[in-house]
N, C-alpha and C positions, 0 to 999 in steps of 0.2 A: 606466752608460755606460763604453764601454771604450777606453783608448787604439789608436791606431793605426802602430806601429811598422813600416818598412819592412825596417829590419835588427834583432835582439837579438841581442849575444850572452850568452852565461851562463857560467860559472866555478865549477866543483864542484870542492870539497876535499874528503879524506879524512887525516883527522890521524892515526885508527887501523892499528892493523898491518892489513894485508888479506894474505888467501894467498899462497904464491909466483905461483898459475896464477889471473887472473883474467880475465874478460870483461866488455866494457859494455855495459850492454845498455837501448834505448828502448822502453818501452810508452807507445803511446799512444792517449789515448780522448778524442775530440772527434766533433762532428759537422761538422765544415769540415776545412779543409786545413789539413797543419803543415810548413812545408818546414826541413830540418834539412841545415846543408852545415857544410866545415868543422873537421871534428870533431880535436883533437889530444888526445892522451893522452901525459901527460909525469910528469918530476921536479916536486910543488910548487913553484912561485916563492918566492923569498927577498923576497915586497914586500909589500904590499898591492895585490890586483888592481882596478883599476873594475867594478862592475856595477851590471848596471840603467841603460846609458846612454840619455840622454836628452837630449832638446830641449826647451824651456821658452820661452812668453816671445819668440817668433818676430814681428819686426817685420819693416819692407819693407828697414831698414836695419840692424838689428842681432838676435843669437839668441843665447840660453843655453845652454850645456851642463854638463849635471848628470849627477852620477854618485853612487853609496852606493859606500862602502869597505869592504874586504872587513874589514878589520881597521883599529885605530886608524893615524893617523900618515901617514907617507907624502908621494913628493914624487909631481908626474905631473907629464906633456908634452901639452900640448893642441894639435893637428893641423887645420889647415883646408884640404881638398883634396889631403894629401899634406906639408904644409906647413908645419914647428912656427909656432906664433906665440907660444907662449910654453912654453921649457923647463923651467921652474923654477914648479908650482901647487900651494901648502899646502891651497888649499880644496878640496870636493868637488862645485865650480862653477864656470864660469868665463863671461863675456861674451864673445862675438866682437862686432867691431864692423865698421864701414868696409864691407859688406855692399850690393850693390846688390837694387832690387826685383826681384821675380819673378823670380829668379833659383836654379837647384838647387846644394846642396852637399853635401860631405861633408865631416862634422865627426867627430875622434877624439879619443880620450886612452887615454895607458900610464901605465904606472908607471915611476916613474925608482927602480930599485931600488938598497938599503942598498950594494952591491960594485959600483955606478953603471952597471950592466947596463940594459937597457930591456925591460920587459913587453910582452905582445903588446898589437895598435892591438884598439879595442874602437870600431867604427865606427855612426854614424849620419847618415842621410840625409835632409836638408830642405828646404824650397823658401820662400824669401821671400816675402812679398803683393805685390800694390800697394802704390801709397804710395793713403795712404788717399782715398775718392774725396769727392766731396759729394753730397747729397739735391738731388732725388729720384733713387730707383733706377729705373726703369721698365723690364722685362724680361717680352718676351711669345717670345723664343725662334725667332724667327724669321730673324734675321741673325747668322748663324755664320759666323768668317773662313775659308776654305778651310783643309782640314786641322787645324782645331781640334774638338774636342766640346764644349766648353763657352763662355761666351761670356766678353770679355775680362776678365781680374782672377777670375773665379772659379775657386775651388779646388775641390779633391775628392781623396778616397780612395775607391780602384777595387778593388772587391772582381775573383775567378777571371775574371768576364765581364767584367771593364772597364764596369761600369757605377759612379755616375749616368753621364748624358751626352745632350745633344739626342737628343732621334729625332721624325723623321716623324710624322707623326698625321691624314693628310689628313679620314679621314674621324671622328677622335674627339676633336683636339684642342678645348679649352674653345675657342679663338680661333684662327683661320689653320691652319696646321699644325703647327708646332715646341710639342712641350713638353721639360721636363728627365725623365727617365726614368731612375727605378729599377726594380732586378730584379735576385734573385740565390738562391741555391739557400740549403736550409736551413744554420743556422750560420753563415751571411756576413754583413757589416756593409757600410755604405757610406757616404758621407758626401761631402753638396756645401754650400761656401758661398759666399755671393757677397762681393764685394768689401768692406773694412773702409771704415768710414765714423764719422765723431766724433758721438757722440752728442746730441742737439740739445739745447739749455736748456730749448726752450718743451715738449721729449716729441716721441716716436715714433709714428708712424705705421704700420703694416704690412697687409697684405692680399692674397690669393693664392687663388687657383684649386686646388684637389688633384680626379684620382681615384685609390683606392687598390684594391687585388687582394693580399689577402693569407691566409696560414694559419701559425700558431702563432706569427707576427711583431708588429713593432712598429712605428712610426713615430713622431720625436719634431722637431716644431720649435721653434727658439729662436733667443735672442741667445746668441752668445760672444766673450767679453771677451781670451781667447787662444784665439788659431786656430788653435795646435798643441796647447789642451790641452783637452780634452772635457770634463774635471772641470766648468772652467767656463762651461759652457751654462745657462743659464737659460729651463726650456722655458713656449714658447707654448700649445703645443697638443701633445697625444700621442694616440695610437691602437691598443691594446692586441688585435688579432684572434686571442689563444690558442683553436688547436684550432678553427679554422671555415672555410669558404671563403667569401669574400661577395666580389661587384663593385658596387661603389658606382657612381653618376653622378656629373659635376660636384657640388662644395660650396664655396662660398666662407669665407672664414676671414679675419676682421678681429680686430686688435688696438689698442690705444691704449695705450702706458708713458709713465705720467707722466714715470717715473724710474727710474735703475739705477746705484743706488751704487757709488761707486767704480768706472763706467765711464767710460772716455777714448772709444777705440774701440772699435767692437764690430764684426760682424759677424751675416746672418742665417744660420743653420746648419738644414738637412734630412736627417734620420738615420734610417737605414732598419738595422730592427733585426731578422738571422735571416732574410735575404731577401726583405724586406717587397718586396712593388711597389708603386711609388706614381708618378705623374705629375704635374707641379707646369706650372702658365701661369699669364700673367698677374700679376706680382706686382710693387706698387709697397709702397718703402719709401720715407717722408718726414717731412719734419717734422709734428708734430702740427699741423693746421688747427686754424684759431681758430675754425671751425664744425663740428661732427662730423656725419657722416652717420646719420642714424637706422639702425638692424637690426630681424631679424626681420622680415619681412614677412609678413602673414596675409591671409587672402581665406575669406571667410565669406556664411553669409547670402545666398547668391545667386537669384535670381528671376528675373523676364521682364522687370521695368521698375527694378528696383535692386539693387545687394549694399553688404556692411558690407567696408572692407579699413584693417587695422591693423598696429603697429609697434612698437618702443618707441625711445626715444632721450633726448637730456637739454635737449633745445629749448622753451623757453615757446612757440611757436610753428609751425606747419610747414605746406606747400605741396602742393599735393597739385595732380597733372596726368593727366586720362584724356582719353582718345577713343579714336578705330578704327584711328590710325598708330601705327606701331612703335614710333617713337621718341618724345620729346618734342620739340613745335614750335609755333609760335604759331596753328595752326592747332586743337589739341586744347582742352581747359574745363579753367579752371585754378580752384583754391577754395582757401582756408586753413581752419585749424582748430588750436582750443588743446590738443587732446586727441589721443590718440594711436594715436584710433579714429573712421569716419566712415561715414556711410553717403551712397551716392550712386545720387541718385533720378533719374526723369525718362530712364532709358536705354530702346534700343530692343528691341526681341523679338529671337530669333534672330540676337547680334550677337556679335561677336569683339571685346573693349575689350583695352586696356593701361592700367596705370594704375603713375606711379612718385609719389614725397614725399619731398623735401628740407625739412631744418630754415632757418626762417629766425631768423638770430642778430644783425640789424642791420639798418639801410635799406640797407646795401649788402654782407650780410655774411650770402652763404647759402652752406650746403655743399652736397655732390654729389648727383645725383638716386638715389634705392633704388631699384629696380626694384620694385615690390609683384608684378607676374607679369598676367598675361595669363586672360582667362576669357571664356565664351560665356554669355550671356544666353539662360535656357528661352525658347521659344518663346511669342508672347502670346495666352491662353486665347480 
């Protein structure tokens, strides 16, 4: 996983005699873009320069700034907006605090050089979260504030095309029309997450909608514990399509985390790698239910007057609802069953069933209904 720097700058020394007459000169080999501004060509510094500045550790109300020194020692000046907040820094870190949410900044630091001269600002550029929200998240994309792309509280990094970002989908969305949409050409990265939320005691919940369209890309979902630092994602689900074109349909994708050590808050993160496209609806994050919903659904065995349809899940018990309506209602045949496979008799010839199974975990303590899927009964001999 790679970071996502809005600015870098870098700082090349040369200690060795070099010619009288020389030139600088950039080669470069990538398959994306590299934009290079900026450029000065000077006397060495008498200091130690910062590089490799960074942002660490990005709350709604406070952010770090980290730098490596070019050489031991050294004093610096840390910059917010234009603005020292502090003249005099031994470390090669520093806290900004006092920060409000969702808010963009720009953070620096120089070197407060040995002849008390000042080094050049070595700039980077951040944005604050939300202050963290609470569960559940329910996000189907559908209500965008005017002039926003994304919905409130979430973040993202916008690769050439400005993508992720809502788009339309009247006639492909999993639900309504709005999904989140990636897409971006080879060698680009992208990255959307949705707003930070505290980790729950009782465990996680997650579940989401994708389709994907990709070649030589990747897709990786997770939790991240710092949503300025990629390192730490902790992925759900990845999707690997080197070297193929394929178009997927709808899939659904559930998770359950007990636990995640040494998480406060976190965040859900969707990382599109090398211009993967992917389309994401429908996605609730919550607290673990004290009932989990069965997966896998299977449909077998089908006939003129019965089929077998199964699942698996971790319920001594479970509920099973068919008939010929869509949905489930008190009008459909309801049966239970201890096992995590069932065959149902007695149907008619030539008919279009639905059939969904919830686990039940108490007299008053069921989870949500699985959809098993839908099938037509052969016609009767």
């Amino acid at each position: 996983l790679h970071s996502f720097p809005t600015r870098r700058s870098s700082d090349l020394r040369f200690s060795t005699a070099l010619p009288d007459t020389v030139c600088f000169v950039l080669r470069v080999k990538t398959a994306g873009y590299l934009y290079i501004d900026d450029i000065e060509i000077g006397s060495t510094f008498n200091c130690p320069q910062p590089i490799d500045v960074r942002m660490r550790n990005v709350t709604s109300v406070s952010a770090e700034l980290a730098w490596n020194a070019s050489s031991e020692g050294g004093q610096y000046q840390v910059l917010l907006d234009g603005a020292v907040v502090d003249a005099s820094v031994s470390n090669t870190h520093y806290l900004i605090t006092g920060l409000a949410p969702q808010q963009g900044y720009t953070a620096a630091v120089r070197a407060v050089c040995s002849d008390g001269s000042l080094g050049d600002l070595h700039e980077v550029d951040f944005t604050t979260p939300c202050v963290a929200t609470g569960l559940p998240i329910e996000e189907d994309f559908e209500t965008i504030a005017l002039g926003e792309t994304l919905p409130a509280c979430w973040t993202a990094v916008l690769n050439s095309s400005n993508y992720p970002r809502v788009a339309q989908r009247p006639t492909d969305a999993h639900s309504g029309t709005g999904v989140l949409d990636f897409w971006g050409f080879d060698g680009e990265q992208s990255l959307a997450q949705t707003p930070r939320f505290a980790f729950p005691e009782s465990g996680l919940h997650i579940r989401f909608w994708e389709s994907h369209y990709y070649r030589d890309s990747a897709i990786v979902v997770g939790l991240m514990t710092d949503v300025s630092d990629l390192s730490t994602m902790v992925p759900l689900w990845a999707f690997n399509g080197a070297d193929q074109w394929s178009s997927s349909s709808w899939s659904e994708h559930e998770f359950y985390i007990d636990s995640l050590p040494g998480a406060d808050t976190v965040c859900v993160a969707f990382f599109s790698i090398n211009g993967a496209s992917l389309d994401v609806d429908d996605l609730l994050v919550e607290a673990m239910p004290t009932c989990r919903r069965p997966a896998q659904p299977t449909v077998s065995q089908l006939g003129y007057d019965s089929v077998t349809i199964g699942w698996s899940g971790m319920s001594d018990a479970y509920q099973i609802c068919y008939g010929t309506d869509s949905i489930p209602s008190a009008t459909q045949t309801f049966t239970q069953s201890s096992n995590q496979t069932i065959t149902l008799h007695g149907l008619s010839g030539n008919t279009t069933y639905y059939a969904w199974v919830r686990s039940l975990c108490g007299a008053t303590d069921t989870s949500e209904w699985l959809y098993i899927g839908s099938f037509t009964t052969d016609c009767t001999p």
